[in-house]
Biopython code that builds the backbone (N, CA, C, O; Angstrom):
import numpy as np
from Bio.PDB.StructureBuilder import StructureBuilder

atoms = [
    (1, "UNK", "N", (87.577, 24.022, 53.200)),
    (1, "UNK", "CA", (86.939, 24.194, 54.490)),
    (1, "UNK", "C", (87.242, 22.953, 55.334)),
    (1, "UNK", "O", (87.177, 21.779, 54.968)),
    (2, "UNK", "N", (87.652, 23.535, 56.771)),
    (2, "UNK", "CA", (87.857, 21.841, 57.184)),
    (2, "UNK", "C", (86.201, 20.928, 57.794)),
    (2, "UNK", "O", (84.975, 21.033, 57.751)),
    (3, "UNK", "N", (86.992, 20.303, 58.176)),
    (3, "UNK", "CA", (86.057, 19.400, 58.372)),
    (3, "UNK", "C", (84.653, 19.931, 59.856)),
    (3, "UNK", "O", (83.430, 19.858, 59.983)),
    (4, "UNK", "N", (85.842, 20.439, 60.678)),
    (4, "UNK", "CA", (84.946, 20.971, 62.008)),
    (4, "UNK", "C", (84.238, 22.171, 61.894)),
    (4, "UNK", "O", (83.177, 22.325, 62.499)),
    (5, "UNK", "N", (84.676, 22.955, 61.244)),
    (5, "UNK", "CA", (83.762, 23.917, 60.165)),
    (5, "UNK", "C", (82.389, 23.932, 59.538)),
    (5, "UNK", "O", (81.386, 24.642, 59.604)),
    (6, "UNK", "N", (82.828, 22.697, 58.818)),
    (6, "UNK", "CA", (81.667, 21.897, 57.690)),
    (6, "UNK", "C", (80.682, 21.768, 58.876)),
    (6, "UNK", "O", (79.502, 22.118, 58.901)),
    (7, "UNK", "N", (81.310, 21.275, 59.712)),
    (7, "UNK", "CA", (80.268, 20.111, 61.000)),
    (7, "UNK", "C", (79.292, 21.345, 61.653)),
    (7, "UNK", "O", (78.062, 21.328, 61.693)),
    (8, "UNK", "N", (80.041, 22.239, 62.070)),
    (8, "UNK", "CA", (79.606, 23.458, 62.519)),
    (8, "UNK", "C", (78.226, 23.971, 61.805)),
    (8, "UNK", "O", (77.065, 23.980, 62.216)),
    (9, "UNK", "N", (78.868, 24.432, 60.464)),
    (9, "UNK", "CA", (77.563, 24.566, 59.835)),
    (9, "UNK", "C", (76.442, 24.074, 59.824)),
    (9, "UNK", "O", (75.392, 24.595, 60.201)),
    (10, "UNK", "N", (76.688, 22.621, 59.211)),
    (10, "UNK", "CA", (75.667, 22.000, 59.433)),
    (10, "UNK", "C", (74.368, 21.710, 60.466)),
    (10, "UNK", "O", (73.162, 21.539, 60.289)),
    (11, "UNK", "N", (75.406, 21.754, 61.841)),
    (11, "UNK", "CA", (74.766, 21.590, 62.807)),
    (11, "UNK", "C", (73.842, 22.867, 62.673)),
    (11, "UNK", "O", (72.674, 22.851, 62.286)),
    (12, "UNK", "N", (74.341, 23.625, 62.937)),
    (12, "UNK", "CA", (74.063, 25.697, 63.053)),
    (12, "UNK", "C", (72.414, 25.247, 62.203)),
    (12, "UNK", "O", (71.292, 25.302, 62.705)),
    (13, "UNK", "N", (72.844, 24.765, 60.638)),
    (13, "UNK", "CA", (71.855, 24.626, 59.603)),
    (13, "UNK", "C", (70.646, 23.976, 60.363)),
    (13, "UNK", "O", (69.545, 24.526, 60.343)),
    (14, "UNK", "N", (70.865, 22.777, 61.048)),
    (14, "UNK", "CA", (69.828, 21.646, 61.641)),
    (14, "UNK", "C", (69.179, 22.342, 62.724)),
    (14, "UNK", "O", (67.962, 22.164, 62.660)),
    (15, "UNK", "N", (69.623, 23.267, 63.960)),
    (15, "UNK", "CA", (69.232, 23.644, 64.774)),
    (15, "UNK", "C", (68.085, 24.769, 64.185)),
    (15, "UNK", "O", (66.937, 25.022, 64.551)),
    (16, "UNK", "N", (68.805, 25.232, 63.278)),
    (16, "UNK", "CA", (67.632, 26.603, 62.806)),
    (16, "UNK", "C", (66.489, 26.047, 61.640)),
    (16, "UNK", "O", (65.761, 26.941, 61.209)),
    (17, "UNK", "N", (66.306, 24.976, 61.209)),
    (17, "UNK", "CA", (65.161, 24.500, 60.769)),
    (17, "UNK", "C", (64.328, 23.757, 62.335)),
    (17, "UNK", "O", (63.285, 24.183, 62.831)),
    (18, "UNK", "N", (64.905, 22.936, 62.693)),
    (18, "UNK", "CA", (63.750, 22.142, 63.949)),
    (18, "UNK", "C", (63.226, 24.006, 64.530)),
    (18, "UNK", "O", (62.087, 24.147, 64.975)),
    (19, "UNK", "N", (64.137, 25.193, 64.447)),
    (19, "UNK", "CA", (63.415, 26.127, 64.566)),
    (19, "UNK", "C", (61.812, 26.471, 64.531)),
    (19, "UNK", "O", (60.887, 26.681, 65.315)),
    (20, "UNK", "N", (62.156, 26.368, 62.675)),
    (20, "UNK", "CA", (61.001, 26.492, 62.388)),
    (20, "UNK", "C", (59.903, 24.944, 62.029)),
    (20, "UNK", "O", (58.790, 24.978, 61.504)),
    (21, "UNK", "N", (60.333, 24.232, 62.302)),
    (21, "UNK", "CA", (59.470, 22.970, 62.690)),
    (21, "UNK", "C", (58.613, 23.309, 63.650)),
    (21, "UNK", "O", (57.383, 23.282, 63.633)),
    (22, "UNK", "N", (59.579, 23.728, 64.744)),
    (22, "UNK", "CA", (58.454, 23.866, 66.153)),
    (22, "UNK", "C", (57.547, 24.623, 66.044)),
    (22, "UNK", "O", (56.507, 24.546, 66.698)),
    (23, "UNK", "N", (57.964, 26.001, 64.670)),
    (23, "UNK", "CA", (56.515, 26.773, 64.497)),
    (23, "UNK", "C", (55.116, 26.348, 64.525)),
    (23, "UNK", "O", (54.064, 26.784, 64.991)),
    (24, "UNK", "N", (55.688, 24.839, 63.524)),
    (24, "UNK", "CA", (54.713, 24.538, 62.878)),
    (24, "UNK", "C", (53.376, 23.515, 64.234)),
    (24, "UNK", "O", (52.173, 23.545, 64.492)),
    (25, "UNK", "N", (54.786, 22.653, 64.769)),
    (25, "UNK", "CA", (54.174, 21.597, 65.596)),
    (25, "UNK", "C", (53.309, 22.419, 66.579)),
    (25, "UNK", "O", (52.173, 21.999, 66.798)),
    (26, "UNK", "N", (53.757, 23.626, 67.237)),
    (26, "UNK", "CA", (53.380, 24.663, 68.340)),
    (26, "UNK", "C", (51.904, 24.748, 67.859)),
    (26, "UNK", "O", (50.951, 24.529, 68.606)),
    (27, "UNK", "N", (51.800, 25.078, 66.572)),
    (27, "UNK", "CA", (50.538, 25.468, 66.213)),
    (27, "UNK", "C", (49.222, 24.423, 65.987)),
    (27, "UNK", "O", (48.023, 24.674, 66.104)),
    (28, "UNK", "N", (49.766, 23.399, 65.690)),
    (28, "UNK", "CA", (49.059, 22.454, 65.484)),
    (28, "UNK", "C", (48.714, 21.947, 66.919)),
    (28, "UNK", "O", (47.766, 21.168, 67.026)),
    (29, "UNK", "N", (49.388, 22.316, 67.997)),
    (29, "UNK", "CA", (49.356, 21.655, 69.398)),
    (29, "UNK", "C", (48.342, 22.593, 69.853)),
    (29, "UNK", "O", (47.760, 22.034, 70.783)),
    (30, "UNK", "N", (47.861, 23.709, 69.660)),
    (30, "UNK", "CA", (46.962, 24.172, 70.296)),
    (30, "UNK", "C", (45.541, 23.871, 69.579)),
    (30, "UNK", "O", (44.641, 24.643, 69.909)),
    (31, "UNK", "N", (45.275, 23.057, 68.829)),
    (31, "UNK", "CA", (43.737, 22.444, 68.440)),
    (31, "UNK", "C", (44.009, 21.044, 68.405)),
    (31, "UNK", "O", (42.899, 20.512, 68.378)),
    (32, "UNK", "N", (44.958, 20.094, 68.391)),
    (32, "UNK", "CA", (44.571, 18.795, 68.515)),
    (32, "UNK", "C", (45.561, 18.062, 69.784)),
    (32, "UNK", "O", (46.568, 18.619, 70.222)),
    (33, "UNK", "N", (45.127, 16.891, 70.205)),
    (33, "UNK", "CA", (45.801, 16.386, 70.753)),
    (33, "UNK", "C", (47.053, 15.081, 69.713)),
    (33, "UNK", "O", (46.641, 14.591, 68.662)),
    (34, "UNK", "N", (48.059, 14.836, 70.095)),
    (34, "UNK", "CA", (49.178, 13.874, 69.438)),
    (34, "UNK", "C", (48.752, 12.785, 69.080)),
    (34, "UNK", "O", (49.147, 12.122, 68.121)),
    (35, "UNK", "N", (47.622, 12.442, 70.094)),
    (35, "UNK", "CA", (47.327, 11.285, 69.093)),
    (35, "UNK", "C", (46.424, 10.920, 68.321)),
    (35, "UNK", "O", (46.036, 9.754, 68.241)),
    (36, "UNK", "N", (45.818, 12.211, 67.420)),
    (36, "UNK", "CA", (45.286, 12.284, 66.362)),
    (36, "UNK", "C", (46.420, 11.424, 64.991)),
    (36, "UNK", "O", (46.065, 10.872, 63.950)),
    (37, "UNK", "N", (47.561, 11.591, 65.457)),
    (37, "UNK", "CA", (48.871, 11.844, 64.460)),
    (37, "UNK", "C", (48.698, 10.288, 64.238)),
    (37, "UNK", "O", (49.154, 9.971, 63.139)),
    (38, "UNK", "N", (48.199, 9.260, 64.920)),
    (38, "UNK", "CA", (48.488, 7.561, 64.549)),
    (38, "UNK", "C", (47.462, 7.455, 63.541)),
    (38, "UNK", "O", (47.387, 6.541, 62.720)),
    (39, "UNK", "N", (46.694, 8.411, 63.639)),
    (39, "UNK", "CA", (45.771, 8.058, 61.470)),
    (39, "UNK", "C", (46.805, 8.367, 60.457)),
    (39, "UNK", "O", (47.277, 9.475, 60.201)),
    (40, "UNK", "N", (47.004, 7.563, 60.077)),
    (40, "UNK", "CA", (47.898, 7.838, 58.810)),
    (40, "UNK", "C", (47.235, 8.993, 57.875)),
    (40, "UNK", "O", (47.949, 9.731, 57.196)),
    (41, "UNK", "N", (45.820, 9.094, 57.891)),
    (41, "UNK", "CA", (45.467, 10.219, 56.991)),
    (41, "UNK", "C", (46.076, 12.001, 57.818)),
    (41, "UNK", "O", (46.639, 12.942, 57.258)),
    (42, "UNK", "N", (45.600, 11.826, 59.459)),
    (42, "UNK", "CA", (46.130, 13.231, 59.855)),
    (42, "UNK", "C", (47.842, 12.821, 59.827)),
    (42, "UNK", "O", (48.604, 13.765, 59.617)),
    (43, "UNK", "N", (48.050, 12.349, 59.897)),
    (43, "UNK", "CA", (49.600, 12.440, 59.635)),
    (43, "UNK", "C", (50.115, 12.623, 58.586)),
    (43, "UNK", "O", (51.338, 12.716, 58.691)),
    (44, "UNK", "N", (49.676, 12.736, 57.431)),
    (44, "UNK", "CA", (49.995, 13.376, 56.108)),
    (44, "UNK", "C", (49.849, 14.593, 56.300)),
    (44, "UNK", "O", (50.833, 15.330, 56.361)),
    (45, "UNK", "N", (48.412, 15.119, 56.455)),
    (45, "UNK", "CA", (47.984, 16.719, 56.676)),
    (45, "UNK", "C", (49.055, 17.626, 57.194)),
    (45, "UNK", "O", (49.331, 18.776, 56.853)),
    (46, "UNK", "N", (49.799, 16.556, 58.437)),
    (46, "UNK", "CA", (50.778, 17.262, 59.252)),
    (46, "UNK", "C", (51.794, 17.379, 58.465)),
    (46, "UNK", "O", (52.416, 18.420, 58.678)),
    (47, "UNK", "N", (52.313, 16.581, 57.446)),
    (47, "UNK", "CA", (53.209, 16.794, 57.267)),
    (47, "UNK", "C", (53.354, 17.580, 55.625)),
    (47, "UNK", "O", (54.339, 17.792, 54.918)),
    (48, "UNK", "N", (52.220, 17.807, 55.482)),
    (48, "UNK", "CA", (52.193, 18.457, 54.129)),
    (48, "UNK", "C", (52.035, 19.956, 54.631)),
    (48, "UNK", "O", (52.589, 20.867, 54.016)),
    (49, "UNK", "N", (51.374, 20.156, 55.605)),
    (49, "UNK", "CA", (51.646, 21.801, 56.182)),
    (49, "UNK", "C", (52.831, 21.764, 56.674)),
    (49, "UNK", "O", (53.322, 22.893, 56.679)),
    (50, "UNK", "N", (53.671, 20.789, 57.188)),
    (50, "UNK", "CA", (54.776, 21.285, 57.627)),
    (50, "UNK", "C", (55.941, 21.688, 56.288)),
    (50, "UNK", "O", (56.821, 22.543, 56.198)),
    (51, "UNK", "N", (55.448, 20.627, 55.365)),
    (51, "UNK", "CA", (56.093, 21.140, 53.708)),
    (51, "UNK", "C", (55.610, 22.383, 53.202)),
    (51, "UNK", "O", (56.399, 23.144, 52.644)),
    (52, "UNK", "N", (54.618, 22.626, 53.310)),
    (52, "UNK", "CA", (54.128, 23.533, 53.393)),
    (52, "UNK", "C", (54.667, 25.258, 54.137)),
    (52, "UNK", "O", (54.750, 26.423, 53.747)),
    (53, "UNK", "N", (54.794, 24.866, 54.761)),
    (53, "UNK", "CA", (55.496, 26.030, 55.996)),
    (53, "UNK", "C", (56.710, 26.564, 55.522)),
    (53, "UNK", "O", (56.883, 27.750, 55.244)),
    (54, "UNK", "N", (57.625, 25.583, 55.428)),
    (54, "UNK", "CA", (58.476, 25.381, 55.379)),
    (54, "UNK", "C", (59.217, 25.791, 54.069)),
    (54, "UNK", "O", (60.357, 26.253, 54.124)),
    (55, "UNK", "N", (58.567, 25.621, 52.909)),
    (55, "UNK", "CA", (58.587, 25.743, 51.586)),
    (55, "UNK", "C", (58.568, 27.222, 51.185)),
    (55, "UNK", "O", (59.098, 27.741, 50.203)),
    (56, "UNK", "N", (57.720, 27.880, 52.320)),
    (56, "UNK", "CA", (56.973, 29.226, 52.149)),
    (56, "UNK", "C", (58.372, 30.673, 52.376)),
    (56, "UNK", "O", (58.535, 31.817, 51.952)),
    (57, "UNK", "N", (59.184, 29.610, 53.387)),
    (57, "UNK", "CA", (60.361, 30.187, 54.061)),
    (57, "UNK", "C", (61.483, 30.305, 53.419)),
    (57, "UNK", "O", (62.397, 31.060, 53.752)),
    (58, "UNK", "N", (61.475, 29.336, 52.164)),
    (58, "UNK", "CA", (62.525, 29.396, 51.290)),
    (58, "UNK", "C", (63.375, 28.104, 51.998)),
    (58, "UNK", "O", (64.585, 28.246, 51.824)),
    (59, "UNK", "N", (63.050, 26.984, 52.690)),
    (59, "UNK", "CA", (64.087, 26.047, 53.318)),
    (59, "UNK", "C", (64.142, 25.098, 51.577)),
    (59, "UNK", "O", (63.257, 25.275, 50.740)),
    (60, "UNK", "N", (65.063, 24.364, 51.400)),
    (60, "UNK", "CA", (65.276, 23.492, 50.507)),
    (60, "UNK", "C", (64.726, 22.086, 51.190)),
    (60, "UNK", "O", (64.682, 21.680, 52.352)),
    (61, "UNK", "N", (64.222, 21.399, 49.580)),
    (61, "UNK", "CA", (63.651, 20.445, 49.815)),
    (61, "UNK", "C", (64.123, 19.382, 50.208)),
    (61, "UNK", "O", (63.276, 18.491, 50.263)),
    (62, "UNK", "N", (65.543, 18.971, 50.635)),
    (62, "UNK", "CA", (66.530, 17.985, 51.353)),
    (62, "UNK", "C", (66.085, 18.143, 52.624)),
    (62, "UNK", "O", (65.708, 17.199, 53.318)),
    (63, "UNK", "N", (66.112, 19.687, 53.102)),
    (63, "UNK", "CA", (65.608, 19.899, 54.536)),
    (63, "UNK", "C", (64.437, 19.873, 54.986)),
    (63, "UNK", "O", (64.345, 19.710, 56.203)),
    (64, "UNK", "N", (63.259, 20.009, 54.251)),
    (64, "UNK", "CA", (62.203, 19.533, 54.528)),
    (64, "UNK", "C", (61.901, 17.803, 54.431)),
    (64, "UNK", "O", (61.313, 17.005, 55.161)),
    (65, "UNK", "N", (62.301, 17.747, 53.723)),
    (65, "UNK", "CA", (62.413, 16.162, 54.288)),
    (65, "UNK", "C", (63.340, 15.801, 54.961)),
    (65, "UNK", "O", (63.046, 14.627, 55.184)),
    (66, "UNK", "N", (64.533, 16.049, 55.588)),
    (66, "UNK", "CA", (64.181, 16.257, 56.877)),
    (66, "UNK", "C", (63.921, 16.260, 58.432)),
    (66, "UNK", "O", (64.196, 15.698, 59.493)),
    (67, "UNK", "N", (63.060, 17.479, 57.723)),
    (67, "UNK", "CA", (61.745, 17.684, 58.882)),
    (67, "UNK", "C", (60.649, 16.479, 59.100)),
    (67, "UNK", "O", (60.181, 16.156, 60.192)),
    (68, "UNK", "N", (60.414, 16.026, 58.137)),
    (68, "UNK", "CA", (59.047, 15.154, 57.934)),
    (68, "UNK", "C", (59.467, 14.058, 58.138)),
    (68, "UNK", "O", (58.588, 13.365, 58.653)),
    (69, "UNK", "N", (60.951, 13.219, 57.903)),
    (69, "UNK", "CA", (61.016, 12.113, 58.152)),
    (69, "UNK", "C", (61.075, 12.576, 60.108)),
    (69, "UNK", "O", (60.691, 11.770, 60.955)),
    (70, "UNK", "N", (61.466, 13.579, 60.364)),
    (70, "UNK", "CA", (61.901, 13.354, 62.045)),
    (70, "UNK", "C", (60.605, 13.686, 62.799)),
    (70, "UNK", "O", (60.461, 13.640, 64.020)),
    (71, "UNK", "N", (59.570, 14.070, 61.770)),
    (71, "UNK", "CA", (58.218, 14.167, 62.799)),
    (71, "UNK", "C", (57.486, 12.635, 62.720)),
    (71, "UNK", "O", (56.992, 11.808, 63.487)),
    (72, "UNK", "N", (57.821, 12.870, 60.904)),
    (72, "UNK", "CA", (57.538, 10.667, 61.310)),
    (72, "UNK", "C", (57.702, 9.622, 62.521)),
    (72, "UNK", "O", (57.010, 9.044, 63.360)),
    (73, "UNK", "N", (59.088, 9.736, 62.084)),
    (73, "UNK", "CA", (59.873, 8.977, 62.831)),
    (73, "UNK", "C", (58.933, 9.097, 64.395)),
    (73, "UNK", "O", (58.409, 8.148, 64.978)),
    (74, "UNK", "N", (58.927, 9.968, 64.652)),
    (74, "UNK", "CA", (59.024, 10.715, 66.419)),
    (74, "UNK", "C", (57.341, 9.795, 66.419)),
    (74, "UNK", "O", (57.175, 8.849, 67.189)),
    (75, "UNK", "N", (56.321, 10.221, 65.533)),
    (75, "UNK", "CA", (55.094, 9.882, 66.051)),
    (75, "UNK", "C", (55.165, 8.707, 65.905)),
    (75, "UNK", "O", (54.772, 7.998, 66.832)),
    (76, "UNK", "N", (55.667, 8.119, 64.745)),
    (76, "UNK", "CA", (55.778, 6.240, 65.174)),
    (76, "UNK", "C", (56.144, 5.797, 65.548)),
    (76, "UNK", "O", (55.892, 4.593, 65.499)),
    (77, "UNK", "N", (57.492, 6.484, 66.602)),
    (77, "UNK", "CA", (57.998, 5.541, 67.451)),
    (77, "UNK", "C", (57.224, 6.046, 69.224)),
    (77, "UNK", "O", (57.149, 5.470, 70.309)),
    (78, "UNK", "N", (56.936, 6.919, 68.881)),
    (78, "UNK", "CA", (55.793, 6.863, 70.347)),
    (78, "UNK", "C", (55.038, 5.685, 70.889)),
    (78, "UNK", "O", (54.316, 5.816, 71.877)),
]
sb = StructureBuilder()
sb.init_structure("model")
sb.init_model(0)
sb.init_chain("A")
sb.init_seg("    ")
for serial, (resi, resn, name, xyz) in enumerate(atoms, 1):
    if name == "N":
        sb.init_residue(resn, " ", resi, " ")
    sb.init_atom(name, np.array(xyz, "f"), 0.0, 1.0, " ", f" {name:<3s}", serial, name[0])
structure = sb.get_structure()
């Protein structure tokens, strides 16, 4: 397979999980506000339903993490 192929996929792969990421974030956005997310305790919650979710869908566990490092990432660098 060449290389721009590979890339293709991948990408294709990345776009259709933040898919279902946003399920997750969407839902959580209609009962709390974001910056609940700087307690390190709700920021686990979040991210164990998002393992959670995610897990349920059949995504592999490379790709759920991820998901969780890029919701990390995103709320701590806010």
């Amino acid at each position: 397979m060449d290389q721009h192929k590979q890339f293709t996929q991948k990408t294709n792969k990345l776009a259709h999980l933040l898919e279902k990421l946003t399920t997750v974030v969407n839902s959580e956005a209609q009962y709390q506000d974001i910056n609940i997310y700087e307690d390190d305790i709700e920021l686990e919650i979040l991210k164990f339903q998002i393992k959670q979710h995610l897990s349920r869908q059949g995504v592999q566990e490379s790709d759920i993490k991820l998901a969780t490092d890029f919701v990390n990432q995103y709320i701590n660098d806010r």
